[in-house]
MARDRENRO-252306 format. One record per residue (C-alpha): residue in one letter; chain; x, y, z. Coordinates in nm, 4 decimals. Example, Ala and Ser with C-alpha at 12.3 -4.5 7.8 and 13.67 -1.06 7.14 Angstrom:
% residues 2
<node residu="a" chaine="A" x="1.2300" y="-0.4500" z="0.7800"/>
<node residu="s" chaine="A" x="1.3670" y="-0.1060" z="0.7140"/>
% end
This chain:
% residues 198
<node residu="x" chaine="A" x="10.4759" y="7.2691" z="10.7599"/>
<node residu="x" chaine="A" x="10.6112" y="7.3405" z="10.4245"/>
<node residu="x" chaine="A" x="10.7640" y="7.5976" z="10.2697"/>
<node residu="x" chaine="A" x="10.5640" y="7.8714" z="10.0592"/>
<node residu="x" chaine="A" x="10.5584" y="7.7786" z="9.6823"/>
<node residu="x" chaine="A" x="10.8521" y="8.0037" z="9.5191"/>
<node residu="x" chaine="A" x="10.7088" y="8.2640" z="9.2752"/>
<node residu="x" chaine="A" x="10.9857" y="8.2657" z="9.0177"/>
<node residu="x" chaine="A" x="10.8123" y="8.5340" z="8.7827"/>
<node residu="x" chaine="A" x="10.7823" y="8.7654" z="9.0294"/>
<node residu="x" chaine="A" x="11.0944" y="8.7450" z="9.1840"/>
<node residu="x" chaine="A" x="11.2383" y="8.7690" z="8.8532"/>
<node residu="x" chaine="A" x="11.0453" y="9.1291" z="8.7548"/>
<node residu="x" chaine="A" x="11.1303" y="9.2805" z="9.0958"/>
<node residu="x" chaine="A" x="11.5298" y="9.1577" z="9.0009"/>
<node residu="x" chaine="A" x="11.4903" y="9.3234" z="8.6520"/>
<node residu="x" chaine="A" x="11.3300" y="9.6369" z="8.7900"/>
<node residu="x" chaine="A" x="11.6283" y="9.6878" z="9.0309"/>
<node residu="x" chaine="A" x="11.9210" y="9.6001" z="8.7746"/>
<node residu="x" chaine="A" x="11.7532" y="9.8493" z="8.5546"/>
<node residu="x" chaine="A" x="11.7288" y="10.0875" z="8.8310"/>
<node residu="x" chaine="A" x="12.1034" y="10.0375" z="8.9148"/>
<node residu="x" chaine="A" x="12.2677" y="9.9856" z="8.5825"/>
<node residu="x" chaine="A" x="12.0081" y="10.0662" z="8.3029"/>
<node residu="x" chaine="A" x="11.7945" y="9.8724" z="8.0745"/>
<node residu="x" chaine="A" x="12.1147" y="9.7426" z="7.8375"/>
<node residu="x" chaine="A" x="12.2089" y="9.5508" z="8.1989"/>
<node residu="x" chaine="A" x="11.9210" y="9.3134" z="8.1929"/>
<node residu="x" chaine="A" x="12.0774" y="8.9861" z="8.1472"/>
<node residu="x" chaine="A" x="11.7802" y="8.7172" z="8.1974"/>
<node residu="x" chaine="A" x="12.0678" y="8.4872" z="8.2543"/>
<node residu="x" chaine="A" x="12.1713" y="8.6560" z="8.5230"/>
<node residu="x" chaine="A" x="11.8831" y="8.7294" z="8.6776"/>
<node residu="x" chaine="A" x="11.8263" y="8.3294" z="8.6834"/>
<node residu="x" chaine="A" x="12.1519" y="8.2761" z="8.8281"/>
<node residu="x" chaine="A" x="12.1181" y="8.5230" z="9.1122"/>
<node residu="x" chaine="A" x="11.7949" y="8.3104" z="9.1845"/>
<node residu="x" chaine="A" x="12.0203" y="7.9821" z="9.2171"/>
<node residu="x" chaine="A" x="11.7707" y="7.8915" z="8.9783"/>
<node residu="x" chaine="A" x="11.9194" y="7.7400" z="8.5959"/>
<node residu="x" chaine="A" x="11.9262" y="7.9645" z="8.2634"/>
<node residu="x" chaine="A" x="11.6593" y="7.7790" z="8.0888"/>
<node residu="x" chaine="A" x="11.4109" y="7.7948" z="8.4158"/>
<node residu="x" chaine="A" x="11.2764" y="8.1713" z="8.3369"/>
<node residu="x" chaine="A" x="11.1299" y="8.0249" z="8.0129"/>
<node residu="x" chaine="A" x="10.8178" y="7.9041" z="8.1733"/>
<node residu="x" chaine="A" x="10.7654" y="8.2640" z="8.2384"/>
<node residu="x" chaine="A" x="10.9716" y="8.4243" z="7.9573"/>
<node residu="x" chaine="A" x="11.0323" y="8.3151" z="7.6480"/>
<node residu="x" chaine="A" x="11.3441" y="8.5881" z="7.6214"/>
<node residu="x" chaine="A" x="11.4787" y="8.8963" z="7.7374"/>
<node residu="x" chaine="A" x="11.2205" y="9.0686" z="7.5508"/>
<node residu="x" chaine="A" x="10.9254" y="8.8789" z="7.6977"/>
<node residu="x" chaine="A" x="11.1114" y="8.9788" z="8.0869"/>
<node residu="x" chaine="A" x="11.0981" y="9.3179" z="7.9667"/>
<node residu="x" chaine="A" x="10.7854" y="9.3437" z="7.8107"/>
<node residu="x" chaine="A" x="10.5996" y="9.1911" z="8.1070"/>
<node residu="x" chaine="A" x="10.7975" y="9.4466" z="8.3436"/>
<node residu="x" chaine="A" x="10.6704" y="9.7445" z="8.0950"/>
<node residu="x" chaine="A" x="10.3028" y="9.5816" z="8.1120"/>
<node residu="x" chaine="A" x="10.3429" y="9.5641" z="8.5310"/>
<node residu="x" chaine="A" x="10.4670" y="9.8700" z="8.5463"/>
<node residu="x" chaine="A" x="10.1921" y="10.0489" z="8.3648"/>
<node residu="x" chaine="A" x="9.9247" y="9.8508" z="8.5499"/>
<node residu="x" chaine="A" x="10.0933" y="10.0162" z="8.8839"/>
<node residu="x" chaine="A" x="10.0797" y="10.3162" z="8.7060"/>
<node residu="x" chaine="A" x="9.7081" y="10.3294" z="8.5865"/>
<node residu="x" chaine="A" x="9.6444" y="10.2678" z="8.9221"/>
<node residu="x" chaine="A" x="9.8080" y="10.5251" z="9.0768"/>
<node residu="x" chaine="A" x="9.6740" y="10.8029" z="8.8285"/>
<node residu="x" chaine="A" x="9.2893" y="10.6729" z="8.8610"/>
<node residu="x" chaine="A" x="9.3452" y="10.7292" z="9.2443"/>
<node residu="x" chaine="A" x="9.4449" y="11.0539" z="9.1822"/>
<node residu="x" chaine="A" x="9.1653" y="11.1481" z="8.9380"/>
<node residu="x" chaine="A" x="8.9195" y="11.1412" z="9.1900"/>
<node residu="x" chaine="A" x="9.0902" y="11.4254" z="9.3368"/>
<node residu="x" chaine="A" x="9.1814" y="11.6621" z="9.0720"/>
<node residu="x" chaine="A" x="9.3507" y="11.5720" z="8.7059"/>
<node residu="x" chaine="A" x="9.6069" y="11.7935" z="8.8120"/>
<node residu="x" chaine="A" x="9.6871" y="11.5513" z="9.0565"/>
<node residu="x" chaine="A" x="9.7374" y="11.2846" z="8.7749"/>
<node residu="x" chaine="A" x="10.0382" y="11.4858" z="8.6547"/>
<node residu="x" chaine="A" x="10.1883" y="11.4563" z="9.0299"/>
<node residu="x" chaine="A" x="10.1410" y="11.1053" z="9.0771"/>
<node residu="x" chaine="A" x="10.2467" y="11.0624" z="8.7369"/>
<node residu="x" chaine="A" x="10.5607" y="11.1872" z="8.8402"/>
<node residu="x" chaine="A" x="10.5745" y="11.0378" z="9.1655"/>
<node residu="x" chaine="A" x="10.4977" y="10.6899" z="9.0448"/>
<node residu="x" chaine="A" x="10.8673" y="10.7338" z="8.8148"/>
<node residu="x" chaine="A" x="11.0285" y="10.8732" z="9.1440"/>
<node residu="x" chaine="A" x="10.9067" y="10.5779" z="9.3269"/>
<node residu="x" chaine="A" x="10.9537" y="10.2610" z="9.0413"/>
<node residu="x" chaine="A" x="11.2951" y="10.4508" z="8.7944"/>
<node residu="x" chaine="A" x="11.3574" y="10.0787" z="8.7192"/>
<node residu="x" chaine="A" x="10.9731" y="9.9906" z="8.6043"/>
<node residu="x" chaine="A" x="10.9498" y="10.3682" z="8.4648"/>
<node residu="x" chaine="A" x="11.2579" y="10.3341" z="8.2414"/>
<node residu="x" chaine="A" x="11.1335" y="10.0045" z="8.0878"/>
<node residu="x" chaine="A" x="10.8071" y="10.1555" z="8.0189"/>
<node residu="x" chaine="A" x="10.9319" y="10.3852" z="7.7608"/>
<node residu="x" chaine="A" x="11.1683" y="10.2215" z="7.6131"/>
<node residu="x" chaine="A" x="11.0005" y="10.0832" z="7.3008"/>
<node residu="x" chaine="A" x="11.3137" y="9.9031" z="7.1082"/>
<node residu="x" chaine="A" x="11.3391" y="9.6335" z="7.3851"/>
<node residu="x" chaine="A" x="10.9745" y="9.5804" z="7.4224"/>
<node residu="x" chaine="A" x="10.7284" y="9.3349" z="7.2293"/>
<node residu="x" chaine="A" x="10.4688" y="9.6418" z="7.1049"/>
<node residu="x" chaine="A" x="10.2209" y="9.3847" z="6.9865"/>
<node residu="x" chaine="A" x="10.1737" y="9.2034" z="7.3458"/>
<node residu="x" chaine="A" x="9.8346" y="9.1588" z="7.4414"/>
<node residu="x" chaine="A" x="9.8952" y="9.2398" z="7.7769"/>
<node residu="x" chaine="A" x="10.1394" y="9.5339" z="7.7542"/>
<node residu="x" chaine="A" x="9.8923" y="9.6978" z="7.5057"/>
<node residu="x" chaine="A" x="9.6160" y="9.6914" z="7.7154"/>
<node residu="x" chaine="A" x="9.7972" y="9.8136" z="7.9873"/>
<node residu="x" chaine="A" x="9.9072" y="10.0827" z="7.7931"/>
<node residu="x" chaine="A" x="9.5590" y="10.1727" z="7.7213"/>
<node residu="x" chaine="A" x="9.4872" y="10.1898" z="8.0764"/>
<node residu="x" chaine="A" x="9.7380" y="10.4148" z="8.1545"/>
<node residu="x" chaine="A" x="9.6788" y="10.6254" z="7.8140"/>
<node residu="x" chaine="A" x="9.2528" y="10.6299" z="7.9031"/>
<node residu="x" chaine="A" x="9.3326" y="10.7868" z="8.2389"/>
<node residu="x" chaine="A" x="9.5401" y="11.0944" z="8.1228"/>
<node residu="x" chaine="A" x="9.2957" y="11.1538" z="7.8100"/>
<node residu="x" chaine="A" x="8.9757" y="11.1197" z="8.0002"/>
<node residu="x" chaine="A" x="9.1133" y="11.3921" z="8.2446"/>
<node residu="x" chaine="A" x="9.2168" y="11.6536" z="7.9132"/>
<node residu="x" chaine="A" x="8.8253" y="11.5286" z="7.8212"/>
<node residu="x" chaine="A" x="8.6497" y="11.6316" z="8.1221"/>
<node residu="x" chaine="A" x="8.8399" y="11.9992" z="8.0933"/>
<node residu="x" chaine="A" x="8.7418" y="12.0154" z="7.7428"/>
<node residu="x" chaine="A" x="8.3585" y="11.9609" z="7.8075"/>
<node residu="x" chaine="A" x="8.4304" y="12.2673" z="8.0673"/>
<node residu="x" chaine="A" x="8.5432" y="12.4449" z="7.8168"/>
<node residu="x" chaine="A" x="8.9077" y="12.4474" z="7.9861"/>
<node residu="x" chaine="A" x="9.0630" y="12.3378" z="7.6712"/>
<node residu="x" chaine="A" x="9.0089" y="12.3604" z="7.2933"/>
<node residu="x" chaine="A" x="9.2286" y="12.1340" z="7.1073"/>
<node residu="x" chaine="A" x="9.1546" y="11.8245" z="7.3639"/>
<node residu="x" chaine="A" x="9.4911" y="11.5870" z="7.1553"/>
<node residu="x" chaine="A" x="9.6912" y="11.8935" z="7.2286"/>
<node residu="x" chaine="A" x="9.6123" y="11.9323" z="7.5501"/>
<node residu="x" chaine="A" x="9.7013" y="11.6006" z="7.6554"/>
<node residu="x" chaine="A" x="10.0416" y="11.6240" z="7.4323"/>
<node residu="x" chaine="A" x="10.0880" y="11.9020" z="7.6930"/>
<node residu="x" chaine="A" x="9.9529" y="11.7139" z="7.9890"/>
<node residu="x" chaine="A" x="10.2171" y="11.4201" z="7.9099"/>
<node residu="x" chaine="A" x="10.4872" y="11.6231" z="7.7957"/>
<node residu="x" chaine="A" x="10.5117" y="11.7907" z="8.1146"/>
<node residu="x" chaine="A" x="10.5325" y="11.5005" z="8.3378"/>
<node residu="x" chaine="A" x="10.6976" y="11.2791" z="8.1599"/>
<node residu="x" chaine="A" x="10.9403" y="11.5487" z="8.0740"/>
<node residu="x" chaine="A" x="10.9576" y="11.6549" z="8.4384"/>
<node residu="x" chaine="A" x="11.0234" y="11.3190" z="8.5658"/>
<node residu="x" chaine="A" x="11.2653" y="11.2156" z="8.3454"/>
<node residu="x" chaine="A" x="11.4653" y="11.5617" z="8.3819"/>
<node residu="x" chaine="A" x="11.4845" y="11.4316" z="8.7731"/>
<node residu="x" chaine="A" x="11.5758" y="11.0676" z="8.7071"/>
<node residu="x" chaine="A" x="11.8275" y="11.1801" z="8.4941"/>
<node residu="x" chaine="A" x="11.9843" y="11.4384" z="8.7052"/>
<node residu="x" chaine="A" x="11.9529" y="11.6801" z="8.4500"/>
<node residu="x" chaine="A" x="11.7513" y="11.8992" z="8.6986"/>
<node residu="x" chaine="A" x="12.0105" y="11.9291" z="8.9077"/>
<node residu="x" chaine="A" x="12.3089" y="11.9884" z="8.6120"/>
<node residu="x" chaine="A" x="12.0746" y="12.2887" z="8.5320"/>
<node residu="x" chaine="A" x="12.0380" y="12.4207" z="8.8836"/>
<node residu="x" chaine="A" x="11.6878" y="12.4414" z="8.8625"/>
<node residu="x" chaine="A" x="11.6455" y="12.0763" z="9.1023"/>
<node residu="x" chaine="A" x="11.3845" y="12.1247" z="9.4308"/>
<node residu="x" chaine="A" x="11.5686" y="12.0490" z="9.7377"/>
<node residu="x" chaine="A" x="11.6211" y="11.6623" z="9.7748"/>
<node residu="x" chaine="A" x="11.3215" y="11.4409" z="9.8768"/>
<node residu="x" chaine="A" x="10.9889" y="11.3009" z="9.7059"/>
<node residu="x" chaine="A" x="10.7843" y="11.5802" z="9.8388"/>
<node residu="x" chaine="A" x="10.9782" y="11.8676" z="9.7197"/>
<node residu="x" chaine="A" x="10.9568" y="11.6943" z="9.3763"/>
<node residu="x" chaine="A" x="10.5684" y="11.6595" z="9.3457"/>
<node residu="x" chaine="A" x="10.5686" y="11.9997" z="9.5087"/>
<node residu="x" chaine="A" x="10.7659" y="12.1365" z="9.1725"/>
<node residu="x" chaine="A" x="10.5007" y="11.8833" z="8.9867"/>
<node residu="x" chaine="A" x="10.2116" y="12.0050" z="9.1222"/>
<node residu="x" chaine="A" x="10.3478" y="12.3902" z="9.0404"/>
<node residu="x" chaine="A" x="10.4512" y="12.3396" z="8.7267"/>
<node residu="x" chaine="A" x="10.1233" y="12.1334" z="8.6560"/>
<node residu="x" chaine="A" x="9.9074" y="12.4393" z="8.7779"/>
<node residu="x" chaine="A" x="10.0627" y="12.6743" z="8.5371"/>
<node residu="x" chaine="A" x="9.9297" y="12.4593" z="8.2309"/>
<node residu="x" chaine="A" x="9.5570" y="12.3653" z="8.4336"/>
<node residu="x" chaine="A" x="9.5396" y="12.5993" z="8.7149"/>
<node residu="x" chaine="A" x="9.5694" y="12.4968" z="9.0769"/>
<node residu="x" chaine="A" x="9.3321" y="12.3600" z="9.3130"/>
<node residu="x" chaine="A" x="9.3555" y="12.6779" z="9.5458"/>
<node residu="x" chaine="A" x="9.2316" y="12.8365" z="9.1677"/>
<node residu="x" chaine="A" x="8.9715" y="12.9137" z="8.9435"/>
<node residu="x" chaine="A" x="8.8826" y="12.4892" z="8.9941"/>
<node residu="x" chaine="A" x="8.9198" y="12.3958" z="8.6212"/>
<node residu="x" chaine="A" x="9.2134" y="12.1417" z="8.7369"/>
<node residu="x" chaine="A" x="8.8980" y="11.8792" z="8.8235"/>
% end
């Protein structure tokens, strides 16, 4: 029986993800990646033209994991979107750093735009729904809000700067979305409150 065909681009994504995890975006060396493989420097280009292309289809990936994980969580409340928001950057720091950085991305990919857009639709069809309730006024103000207090949130945590301030939740995933889904409810209400978080 023979052995499995050997998915180089994916191996090569999950290898970026966790050098950028470790060391930071700067790290990602595709050469390196493709020697860690035991595979040779020019074999990533039927995947990846460049670093930029590696990166760009890790940003694109990573959003598409993310879309998916905030549409789950919209059928439960959009407050909920803001806590798996945040839990999908606890869970995938390499993927989530990528993501938002812009300078080492190709902005006019097909794919990585439409990702982006997927991601993007989620978080302002939530602030849309609360503005036909009459939850919100200024609907692009409320989801400048919405993202600035995730993002902000979860990059305060990946950063450690959380923890330099002493304001940090005990250590472990669920303390974080607890302080998420806290600090969420102050801007939307809580699901144990008036019910405009839907």
């Amino acid at each position: 029986m023979s052995a499995p065909a050997r998915d180089l681009r994916t191996e090569l994504l999950r290898a970026a993800a966790e050098v950028v995890t470790e060391a930071g975006v700067g790290e990602v060396s595709v050469r390196a990646l493709a020697r860690a493989a035991g595979v040779s420097h020019a074999a990533h280009r039927h995947h990846f033209a460049s670093r930029t292309g590696l990166l760009t289809a890790l940003a694109a990936e990573g959003h598409r994991m993310l879309a998916a994980a905030l549409e789950k969580a919209a059928a439960v409340s959009f407050l909920e979107v803001g806590v798996a928001y945040v839990g999908f950057a606890h869970d995938h720091p390499g993927h989530f750093a990528v993501m938002f950085t812009p300078d080492v991305l190709d902005l006019q990919d097909a794919e990585l735009a439409a990702a982006r857009s997927r991601t993007f639709g989620v978080l302002s069809a939530g602030v849309e729904a609360l503005a036909a309730q009459g939850s919100v006024e200024d609907a692009r103000a409320a989801v400048v809000a919405a993202w600035s207090l995730v993002h902000g949130l979860a990059t305060l945590a990946a950063t450690g700067n959380l923890s330099g301030a002493g304001l940090a939740p005990p250590p472990g995933r669920d303390a974080l979305l607890d302080l998420a889904r806290r600090a969420a409810g102050m801007l939307y209400g809580s699901p144990a409150g008036d019910g405009h978080d839907a």
